[in-house]
N, C-alpha and C positions, 0 to 999 in steps of 0.2 A: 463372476465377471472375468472376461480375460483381460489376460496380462498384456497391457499396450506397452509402451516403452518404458526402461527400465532409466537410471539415472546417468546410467553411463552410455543412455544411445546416443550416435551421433545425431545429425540433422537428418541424417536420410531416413536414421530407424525410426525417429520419434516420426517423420511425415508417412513413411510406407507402415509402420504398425498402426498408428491411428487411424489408418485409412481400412488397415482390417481386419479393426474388433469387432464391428456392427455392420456387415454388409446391407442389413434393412433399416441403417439409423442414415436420416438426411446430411446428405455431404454440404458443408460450405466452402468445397475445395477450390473453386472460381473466385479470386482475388477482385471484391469490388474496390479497391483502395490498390492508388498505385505502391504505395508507401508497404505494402502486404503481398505475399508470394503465393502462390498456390500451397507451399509448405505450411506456411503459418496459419491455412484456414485449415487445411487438414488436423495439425494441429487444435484449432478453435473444434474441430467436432469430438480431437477427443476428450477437451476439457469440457464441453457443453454436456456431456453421457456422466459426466462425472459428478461434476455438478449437479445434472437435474435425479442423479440417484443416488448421492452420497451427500447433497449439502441442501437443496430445495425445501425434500419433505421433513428434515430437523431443523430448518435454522430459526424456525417462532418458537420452537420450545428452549433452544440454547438462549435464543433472546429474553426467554423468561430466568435460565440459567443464569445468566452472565457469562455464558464461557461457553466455547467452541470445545469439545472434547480429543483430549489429544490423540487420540488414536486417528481421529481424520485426518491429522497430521500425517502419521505416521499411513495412512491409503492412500494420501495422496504422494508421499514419499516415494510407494512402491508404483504409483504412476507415471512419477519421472516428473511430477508436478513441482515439485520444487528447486531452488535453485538449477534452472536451466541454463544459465547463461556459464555457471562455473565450469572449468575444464574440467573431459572427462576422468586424469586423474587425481581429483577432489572432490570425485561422487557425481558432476552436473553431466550436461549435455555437451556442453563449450557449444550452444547455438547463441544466437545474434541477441539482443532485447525487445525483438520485435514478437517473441515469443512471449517474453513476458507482461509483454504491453499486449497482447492477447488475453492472456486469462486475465489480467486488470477486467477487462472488458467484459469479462462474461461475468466477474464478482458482478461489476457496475449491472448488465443485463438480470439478473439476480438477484438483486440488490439484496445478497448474500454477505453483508458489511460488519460482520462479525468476524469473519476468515482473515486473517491478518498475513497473508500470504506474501505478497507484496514487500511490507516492509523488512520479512524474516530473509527473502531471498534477491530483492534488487536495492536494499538499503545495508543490513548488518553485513551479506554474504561478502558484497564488495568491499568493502573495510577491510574483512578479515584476507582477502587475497589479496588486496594490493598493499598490505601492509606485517602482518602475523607471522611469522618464522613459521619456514618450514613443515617443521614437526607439529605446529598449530595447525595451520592449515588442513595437515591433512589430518589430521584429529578432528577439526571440528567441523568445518567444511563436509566432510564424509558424513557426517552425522547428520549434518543440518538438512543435506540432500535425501539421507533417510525418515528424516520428519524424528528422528529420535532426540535432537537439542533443537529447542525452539529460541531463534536469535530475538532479541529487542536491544534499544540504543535507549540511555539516561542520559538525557539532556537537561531537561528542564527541572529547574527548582523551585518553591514554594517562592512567592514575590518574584517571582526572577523575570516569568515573559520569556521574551522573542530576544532578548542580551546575552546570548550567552559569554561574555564577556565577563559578566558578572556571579558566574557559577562561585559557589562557595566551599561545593565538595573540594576537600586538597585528599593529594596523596604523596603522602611523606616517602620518600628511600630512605632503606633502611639495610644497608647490604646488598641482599639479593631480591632482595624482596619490596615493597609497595605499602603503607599502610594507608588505608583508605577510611573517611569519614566524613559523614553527609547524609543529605536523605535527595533524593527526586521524586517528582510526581509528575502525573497525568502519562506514566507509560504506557506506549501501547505493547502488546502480550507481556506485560507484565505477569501478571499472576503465573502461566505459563511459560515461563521465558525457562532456559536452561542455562543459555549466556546472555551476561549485558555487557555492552560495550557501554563502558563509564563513562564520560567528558566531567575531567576531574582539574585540579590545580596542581600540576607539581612545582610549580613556584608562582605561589600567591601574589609576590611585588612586580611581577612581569607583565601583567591584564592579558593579552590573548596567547603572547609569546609564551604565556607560563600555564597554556594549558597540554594534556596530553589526554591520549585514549586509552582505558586502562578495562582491559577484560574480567569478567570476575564469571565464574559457574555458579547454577545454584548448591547451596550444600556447604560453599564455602564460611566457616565459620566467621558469624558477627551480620553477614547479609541476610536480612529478611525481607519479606517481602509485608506490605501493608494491605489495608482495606482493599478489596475490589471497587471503585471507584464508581459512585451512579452519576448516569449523565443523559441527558434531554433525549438525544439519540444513540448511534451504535451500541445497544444494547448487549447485542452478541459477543461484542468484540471487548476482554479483559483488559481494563486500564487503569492502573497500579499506582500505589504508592512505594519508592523502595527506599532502605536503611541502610548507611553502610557505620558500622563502628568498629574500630580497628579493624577490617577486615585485612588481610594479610593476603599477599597474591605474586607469585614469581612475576623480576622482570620481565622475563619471557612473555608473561599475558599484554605487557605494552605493547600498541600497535605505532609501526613506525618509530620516529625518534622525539625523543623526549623533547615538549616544547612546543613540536610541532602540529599537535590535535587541532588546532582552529583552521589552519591552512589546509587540511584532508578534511574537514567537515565544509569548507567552501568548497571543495573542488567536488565531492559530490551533491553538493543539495540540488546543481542543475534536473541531476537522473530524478533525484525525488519529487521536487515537485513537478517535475513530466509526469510522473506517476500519480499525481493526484488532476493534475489538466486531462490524462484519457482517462482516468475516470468518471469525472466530471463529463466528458463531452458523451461517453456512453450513457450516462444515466440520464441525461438529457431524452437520446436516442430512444432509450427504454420507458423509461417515462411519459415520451409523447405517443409511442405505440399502445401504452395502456389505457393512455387519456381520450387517444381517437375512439378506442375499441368502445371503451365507459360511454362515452359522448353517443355515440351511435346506437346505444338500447335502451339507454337511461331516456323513459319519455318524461315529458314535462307541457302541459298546457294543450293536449292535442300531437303533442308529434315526439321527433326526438330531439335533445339539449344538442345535438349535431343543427341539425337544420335551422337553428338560430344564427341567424349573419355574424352574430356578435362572435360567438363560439366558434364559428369558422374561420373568421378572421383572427382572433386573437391564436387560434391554434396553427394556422397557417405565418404566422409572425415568429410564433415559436421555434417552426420547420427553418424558415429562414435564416433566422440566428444561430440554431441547431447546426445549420449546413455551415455557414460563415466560422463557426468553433472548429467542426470537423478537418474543415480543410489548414488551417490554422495548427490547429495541435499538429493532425499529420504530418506538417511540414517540419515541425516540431520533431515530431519523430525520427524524420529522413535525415534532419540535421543532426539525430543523435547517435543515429546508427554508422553516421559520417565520420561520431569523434569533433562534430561543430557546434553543438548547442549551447553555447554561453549563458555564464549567470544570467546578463541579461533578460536574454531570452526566456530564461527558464521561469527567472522570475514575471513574464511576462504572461506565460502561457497559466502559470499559476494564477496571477491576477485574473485574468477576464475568465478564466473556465470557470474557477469557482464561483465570481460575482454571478457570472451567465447561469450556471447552475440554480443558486439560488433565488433568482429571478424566476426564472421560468419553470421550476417546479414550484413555487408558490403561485404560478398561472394555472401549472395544470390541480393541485388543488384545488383552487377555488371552482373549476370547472366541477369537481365532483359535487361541490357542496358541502352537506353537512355529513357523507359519507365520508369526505378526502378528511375529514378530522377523524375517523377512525381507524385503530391502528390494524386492524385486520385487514385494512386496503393498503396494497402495497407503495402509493404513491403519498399517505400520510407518514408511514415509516419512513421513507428516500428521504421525504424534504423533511423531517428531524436531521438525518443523517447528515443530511447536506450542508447543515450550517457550519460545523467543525470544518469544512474545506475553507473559509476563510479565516481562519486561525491558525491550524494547524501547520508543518513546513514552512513556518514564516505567517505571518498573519497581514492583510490585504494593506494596511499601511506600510510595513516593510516591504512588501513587493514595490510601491510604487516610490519609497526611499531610492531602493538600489536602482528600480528606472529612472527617478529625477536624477541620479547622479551620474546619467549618462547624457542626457540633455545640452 
């Protein structure tokens, strides 16, 4: 395969080399969204070549696996696939997020929902640049962009939820150093992870003011990593349990200043749950392209399960909704690309994309019948998947906490 853009292309190399890996593969270089450049579709073909020959024909045996293998990391590393957004000297691209709200989209078209791509490079990577010294940075950043340290964040605790207020990890100072002690669960690339970003106590009698971000690698003596975690769906995707006792870790690995973790974990959960609203609104997209396709061969009583009013209608209802998300999130996006998407917001886009989601892929299921309960069809996979979108990055009653308390 050749070599499309490297990690340190700018904007131009990443649209003009995409454009000429595959001179006989379909361009989607004509921007249907105003919100989207001719760059970023140029782009979208060279993740979609990537995708449909590097992540498609493995991803029901990794589902069988539990785990994405990390060398796909490290391919997509060398395609410039990850952290695009970081500047180019800390491995990325330094392009916009609208690149990364691209490949979201093609996971979602793929419904390739084991690649934890996503979180490693428009959740951990930002933390670590807008927070991490220096010499962090360009240690780990560079790496992350190479697919050689795989990022994940420890949020959540056993009993804990959606509070994180009430984390119980602390991490003691001790000189120069941090000692850390705790467990998390329900991480995503855990098992894989190379660094975690902690959300830890360092002063237990403070509740949020006394929390901080505290980085740890793997290898680090006393962190271990638990069970591979089984769950209804994203099978592909490694979801951890972690350990920390005494674990020891230079100031240096705190990100930002001490105290201050709950006030950087608000400010970006907008970008995240945008990240789960375009995914949500592409699986939609993908979902209802498979369901027409299904609908129109699958016969039933004389004709096809299409040509039944019901089935047309209800699928047409879907189209609807699908459009009204679409344009919604986009907006969403143009406001993020602004530097204006508000918690609100964000939490807003979060709420309806996922409920939407979840709605309507239990429409187009039921269209298939007793087929869409098979997991070999990829619209019984999606809507497993889909359910974790309303828990996850906040869970659909905290979304509409932090809207009622704009009311």
């Amino acid at each position: 395969m050749a070599q499309a853009s490297t990690p340190r292309a700018t904007t131009a190399r990443i649209a003009a080399e995409a454009g000429a890996m595959d001179t006989q593969a379909p361009s989607a270089a004509t921007p249907a969204r105003a919100v989207l450049t001719a760059e970023h579709e140029l782009f979208r073909d060279q993740v979609r070549r990537f995708f449909d020959r590097h992540i498609v024909p493995f991803h029901r045996q990794w589902e069988r696996d539990q785990m994405v293998p990390r060398e796909v990391w490290r391919l997509a590393g060398e395609q410039g696939l990850l952290c695009p957004t970081m500047p180019e000297e800390y491995g990325g691209a330094g392009v916009d997020f609208g690149y990364s709200a691209v490949l979201i989209e093609e996971i979602a078209r793929t419904n390739a929902s084991g690649v934890g791509f996503p979180l490693h490079s428009d959740i951990v990577a930002p933390y670590i640049l807008a927070y991490a010294t220096e010499a962090r940075k360009r240690d780990w950043l560079t790496r992350m962009a190479r697919g050689e340290l795989i990022g994940a964040i420890a949020m959540t605790e056993p009993g804990m939820g959606s509070d994180l207020k009430a984390v119980r990890t602390t991490a003691r100072r001790e000189g120069d150093h941090y000692v850390l002690n705790g467990s998390k669960t329900f991480i995503t690339n855990g098992q894989n992870s190379g660094l975690v970003i902690v959300v830890a106590k360092t002063d237990p009698a403070a509740g949020r003011r006394g929390i901080s971000l505290i980085c740890v690698e793997e290898g680090t003596p006393g962190f271990t990593k638990g069970r591979n975690l089984e769950k209804i769906g994203l099978h592909a995707q490694d979801t951890s349990e972690l350990f920390f006792d005494d674990v020891r870790v230079p100031v240096e690995n705190r990100l930002g200043e001490e105290g201050q973790g709950f006030r950087y974990l608000i400010h970006n959960l907008p970008q995240e749950r945008l990240i789960i609203a375009i995914r949500a609104a592409a699986s939609i997209e993908a979902m209802l392209a498979e369901t027409v396709a299904y609908a129109r061969q699958r016969e039933a009583f004389g004709g096809t399960v299409f040509e039944f009013q019901n089935t047309r209608f209800r699928l047409a209802d879907a189209k609807a909704q699908g459009t009204m998300l679409r344009v919604f999130v986009d907006h969403c996006l143009e406001l993020h690309l602004r530097g204006a998407l508000s918690v609100e917001m964000g939490a807003t886009a979060k709420l309806v994309a996922s409920e939407m989601q979840n709605k309507l892929l239990d429409e187009f299921l039921q269209v298939h019948g007793g087929y869409g309960f098979m997991s070999e069809y990829a619209i019984g996979r999606a809507w497993a998947d889909a359910r974790v979108g309303r828990i996850y990055g906040g869970s659909s009653e905290i979304m509409k906490e932090i809207i009622a308390r704009t009311l």
